[in-house]
C-alpha positions in Angstrom: 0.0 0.0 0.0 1.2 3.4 -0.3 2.4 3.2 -3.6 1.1 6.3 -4.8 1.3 8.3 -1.7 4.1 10.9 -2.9 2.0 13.2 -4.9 -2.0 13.8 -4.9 -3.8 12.0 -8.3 -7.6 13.1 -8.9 -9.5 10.1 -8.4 -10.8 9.0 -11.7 -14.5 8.4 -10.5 -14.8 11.7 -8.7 -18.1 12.9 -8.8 -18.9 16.6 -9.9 -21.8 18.2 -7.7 -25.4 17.6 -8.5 -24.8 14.6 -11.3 -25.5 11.0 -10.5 -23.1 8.6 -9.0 -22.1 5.3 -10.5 -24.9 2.5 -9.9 -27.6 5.3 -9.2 -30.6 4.2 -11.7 -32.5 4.3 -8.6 -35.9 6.2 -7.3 -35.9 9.3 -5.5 -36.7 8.1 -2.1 -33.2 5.3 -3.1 -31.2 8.4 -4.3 -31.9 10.5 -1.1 -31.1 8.2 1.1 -28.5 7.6 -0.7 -27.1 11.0 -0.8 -26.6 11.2 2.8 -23.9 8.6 3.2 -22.1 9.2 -0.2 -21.6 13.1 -0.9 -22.9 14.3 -3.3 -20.9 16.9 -4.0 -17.0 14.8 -4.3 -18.9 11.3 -4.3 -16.9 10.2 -2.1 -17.7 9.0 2.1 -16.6 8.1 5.3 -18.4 5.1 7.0 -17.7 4.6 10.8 -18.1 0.6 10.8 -19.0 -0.1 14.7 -21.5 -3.2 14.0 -18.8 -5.6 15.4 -20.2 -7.1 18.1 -23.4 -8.5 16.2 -21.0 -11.7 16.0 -17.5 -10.5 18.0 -19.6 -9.6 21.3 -17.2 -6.5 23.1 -14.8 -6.1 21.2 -11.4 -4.0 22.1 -12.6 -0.6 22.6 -16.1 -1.0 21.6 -16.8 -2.5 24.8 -19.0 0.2 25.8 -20.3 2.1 22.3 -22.0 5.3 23.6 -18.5 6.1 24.8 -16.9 5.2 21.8 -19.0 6.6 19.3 -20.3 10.0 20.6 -16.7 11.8 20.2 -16.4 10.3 16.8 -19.7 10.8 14.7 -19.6 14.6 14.0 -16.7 13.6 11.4 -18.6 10.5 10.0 -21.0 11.0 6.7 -22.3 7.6 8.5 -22.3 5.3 10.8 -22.4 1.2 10.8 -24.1 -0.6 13.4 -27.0 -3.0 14.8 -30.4 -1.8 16.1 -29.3 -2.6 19.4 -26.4 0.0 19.7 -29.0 2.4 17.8 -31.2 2.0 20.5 -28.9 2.0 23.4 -25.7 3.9 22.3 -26.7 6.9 19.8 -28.6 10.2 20.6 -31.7 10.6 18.4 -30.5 14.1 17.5 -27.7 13.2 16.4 -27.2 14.3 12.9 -25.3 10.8 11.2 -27.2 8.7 8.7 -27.5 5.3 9.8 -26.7 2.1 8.0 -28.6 -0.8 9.5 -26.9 -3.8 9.9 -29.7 -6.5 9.4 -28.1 -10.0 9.2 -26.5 -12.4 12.0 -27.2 -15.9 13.4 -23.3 -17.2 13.9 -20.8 -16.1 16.9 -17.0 -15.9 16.3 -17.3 -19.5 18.6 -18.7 -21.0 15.5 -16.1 -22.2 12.6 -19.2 -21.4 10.2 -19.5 -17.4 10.0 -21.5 -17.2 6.9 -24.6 -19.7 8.5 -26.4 -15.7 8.3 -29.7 -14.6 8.1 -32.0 -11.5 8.0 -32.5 -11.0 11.4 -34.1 -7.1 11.7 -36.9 -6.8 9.0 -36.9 -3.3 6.8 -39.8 -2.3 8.9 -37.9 -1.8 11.6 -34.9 -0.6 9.5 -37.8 2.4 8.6 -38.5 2.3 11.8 -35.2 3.6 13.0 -35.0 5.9 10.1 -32.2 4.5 8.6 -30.5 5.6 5.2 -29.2 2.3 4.5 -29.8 -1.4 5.2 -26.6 -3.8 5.1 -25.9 -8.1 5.2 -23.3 -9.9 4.6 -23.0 -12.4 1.6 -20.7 -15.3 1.7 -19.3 -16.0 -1.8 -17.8 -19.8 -1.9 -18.7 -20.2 1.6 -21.2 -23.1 2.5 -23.7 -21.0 3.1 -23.0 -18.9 -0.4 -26.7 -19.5 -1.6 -28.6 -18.6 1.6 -26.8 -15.3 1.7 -27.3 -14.6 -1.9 -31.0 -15.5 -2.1 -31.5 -13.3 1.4 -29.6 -10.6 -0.2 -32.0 -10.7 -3.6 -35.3 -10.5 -0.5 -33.8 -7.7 1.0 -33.1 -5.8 -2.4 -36.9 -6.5 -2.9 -38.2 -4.9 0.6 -35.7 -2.2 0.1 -36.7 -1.5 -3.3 -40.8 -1.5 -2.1 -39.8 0.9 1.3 -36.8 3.2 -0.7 -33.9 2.0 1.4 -30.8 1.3 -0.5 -29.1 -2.4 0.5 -25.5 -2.2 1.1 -23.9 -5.9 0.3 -21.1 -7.0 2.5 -18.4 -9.3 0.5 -17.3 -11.0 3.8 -14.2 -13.2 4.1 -14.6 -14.5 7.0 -11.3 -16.0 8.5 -9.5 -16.1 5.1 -8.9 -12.6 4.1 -5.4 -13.5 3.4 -6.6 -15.4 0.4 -9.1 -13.2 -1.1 -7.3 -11.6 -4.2 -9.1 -8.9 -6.7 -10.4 -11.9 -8.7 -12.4 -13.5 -5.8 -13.3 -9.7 -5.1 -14.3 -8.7 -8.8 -16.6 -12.0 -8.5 -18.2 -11.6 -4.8 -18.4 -8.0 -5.6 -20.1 -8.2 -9.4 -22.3 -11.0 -8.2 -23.6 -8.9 -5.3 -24.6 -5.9 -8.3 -26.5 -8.7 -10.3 -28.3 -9.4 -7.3 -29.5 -5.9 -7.1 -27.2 -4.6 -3.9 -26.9 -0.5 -4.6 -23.3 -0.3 -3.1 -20.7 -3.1 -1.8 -18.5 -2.7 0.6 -15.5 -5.2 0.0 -12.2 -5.4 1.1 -8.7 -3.7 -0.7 -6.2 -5.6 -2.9 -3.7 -5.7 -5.2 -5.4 -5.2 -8.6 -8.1 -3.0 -7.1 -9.3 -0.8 -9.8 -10.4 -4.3 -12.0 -12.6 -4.7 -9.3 -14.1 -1.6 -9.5 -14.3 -1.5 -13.5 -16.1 -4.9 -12.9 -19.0 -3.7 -10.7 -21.7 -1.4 -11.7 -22.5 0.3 -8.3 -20.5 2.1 -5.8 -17.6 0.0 -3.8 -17.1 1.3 -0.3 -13.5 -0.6 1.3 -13.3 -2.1 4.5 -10.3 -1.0 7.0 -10.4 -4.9 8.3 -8.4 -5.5 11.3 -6.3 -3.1 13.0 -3.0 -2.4 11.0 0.5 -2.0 12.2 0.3 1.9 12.0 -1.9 4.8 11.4 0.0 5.8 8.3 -0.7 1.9 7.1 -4.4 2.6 7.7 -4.4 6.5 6.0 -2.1 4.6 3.1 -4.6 1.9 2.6 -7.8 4.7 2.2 -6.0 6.6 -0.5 -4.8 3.8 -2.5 -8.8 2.6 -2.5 -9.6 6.1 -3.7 -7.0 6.4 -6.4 -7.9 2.9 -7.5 -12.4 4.0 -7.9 -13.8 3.5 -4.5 -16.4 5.4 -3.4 -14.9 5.9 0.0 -14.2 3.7 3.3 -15.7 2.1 6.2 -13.3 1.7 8.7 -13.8 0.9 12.5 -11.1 -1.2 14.2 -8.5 1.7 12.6 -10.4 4.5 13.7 -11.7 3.3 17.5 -8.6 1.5 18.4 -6.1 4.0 17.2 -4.4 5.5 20.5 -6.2 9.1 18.6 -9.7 8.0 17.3 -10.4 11.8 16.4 -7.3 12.6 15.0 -7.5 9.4 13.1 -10.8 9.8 11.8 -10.1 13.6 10.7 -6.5 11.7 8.8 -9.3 9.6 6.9 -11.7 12.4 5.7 -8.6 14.3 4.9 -7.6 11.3 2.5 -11.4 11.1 1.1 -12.4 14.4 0.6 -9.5 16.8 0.8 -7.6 15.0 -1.3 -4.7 14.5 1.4 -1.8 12.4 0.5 -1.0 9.4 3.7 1.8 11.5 5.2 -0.3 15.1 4.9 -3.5 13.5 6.6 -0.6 11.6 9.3 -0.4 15.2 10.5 -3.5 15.4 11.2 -3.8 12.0 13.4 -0.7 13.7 15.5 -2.8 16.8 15.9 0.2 19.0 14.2 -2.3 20.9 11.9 -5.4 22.3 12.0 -9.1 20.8 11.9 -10.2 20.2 8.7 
């Protein structure tokens, strides 16, 4: 990663203001909602992933999400999370879209993480005002056509109730072996199926990925990397290669400066900061952007 970090490049699938972002055929109510997580004035976002512990139970430094979260959400265009931490964890006034995780059924105690399904309907997701619903599909996994075949219901409810569906390419415990032609796939086959953005994970090869899938491709930070520069490095190189932007959780809430390093990672997405500009920022050596 890092390989371009030197010098800024435009990102090629920047999106002017007011024009339609890639994978937006979509009904108003769809494109609104839409809106609010994905600018749409760069087409680019920041996703705060904190829907962990639907399968990891407390995880380090999400033990306890109101205290997490509340410092961090003024600088997210969205958050990531279960109805439970909605309910319990979030203030109703605060101003973050929500994204809705919906799927579960396996613990990180079970070998088989991809035995998933819907488990909050998209009444509640309306419910609970979200701007997005997400679940997790399992490409190659044993449970690859439950997933898929949830995924295609959820499209349906979404499409009847104007929530865009957010399609998860997880890896489960092989992200080590997922390469861009195993993403290209999980990622194209959750378009087919209807899903209005992905989020998938970054690899060499990236941008085939993205050429490969109609709608917009949000990147997962995945676990917590070495360093915060290894984190800020990872988000540009997903821009530079056509994401839309990033949800990242684990490298933003277990940094030893969650704020600083969720300003780094807007910096990288929407000011067009290079790794080492936005690392400033993390260190708290420039000012707020």
């Amino acid at each position: 990663m890092g390989r371009r970090s030197k010098g800024f490049k435009a990102s090629r699938n920047a999106t002017p203001a007011g024009r339609r972002s890639k994978g937006t055929n979509m009904t108003w109510g769809l494109q609104n909602r839409l809106s609010r997580i994905i600018r749409p004035t760069d087409g680019h976002t920041v996703m705060l992933a904190a829907d962990h512990g639907y399968f990891l139970g407390p995880t380090h430094k999400l033990e306890i999400p109101r205290k997490t979260l509340e410092p961090l959400l003024p600088y997210a265009d969205a958050v990531m999370v279960t109805r439970g931490v909605v309910r319990t964890s979030i203030d109703p006034g605060a101003n973050v879209p929500i994204v809705l995780r919906v799927s579960g059924g396996a613990s990180v105690l079970n070998e088989d993480l991809s035995n998933e399904k819907i488990t909050t309907s998209m009444k509640e997701a309306v419910r609970l005002n979200a701007s997005a619903v997400a679940m997790s599909i399992f490409v190659g996994a044993t449970h690859e056509h439950d997933s898929l075949v949830n995924l295609g219901k959820l499209v349906d409810e979404g499409e009847d109730a104007g929530v865009p569906v957010l399609a998860v390419t997880a890896v489960g415990k092989e992200l080590e072996k997922r390469d861009a032609r195993y993403l290209g796939l999980a990622c194209r086959i959750a378009s087919e199926f209807g899903a209005h953005f992905v989020k998938t994970y970054y690899a060499d090869d990236f941008s085939k990925v993205v050429e490969s899938c109609p709608v917009p491709l949000v990147v997962a930070g995945g676990p917590k990397l070495e360093t915060e520069l290894d984190a800020l490095e990872l988000a540009y190189d997903a821009i530079q290669d056509g994401a839309k932007g990033v949800d990242m959780g684990r490298n933003i809430w277990q940094s030893t400066n969650p704020v600083g390093m969720i300003r780094g990672i807007r910096a990288v997405v929407h000011e067009r900061a290079t790794p080492k500009e936005a690392l400033d920022l993390v260190k708290g050596t420039k000012p707020k952007r």
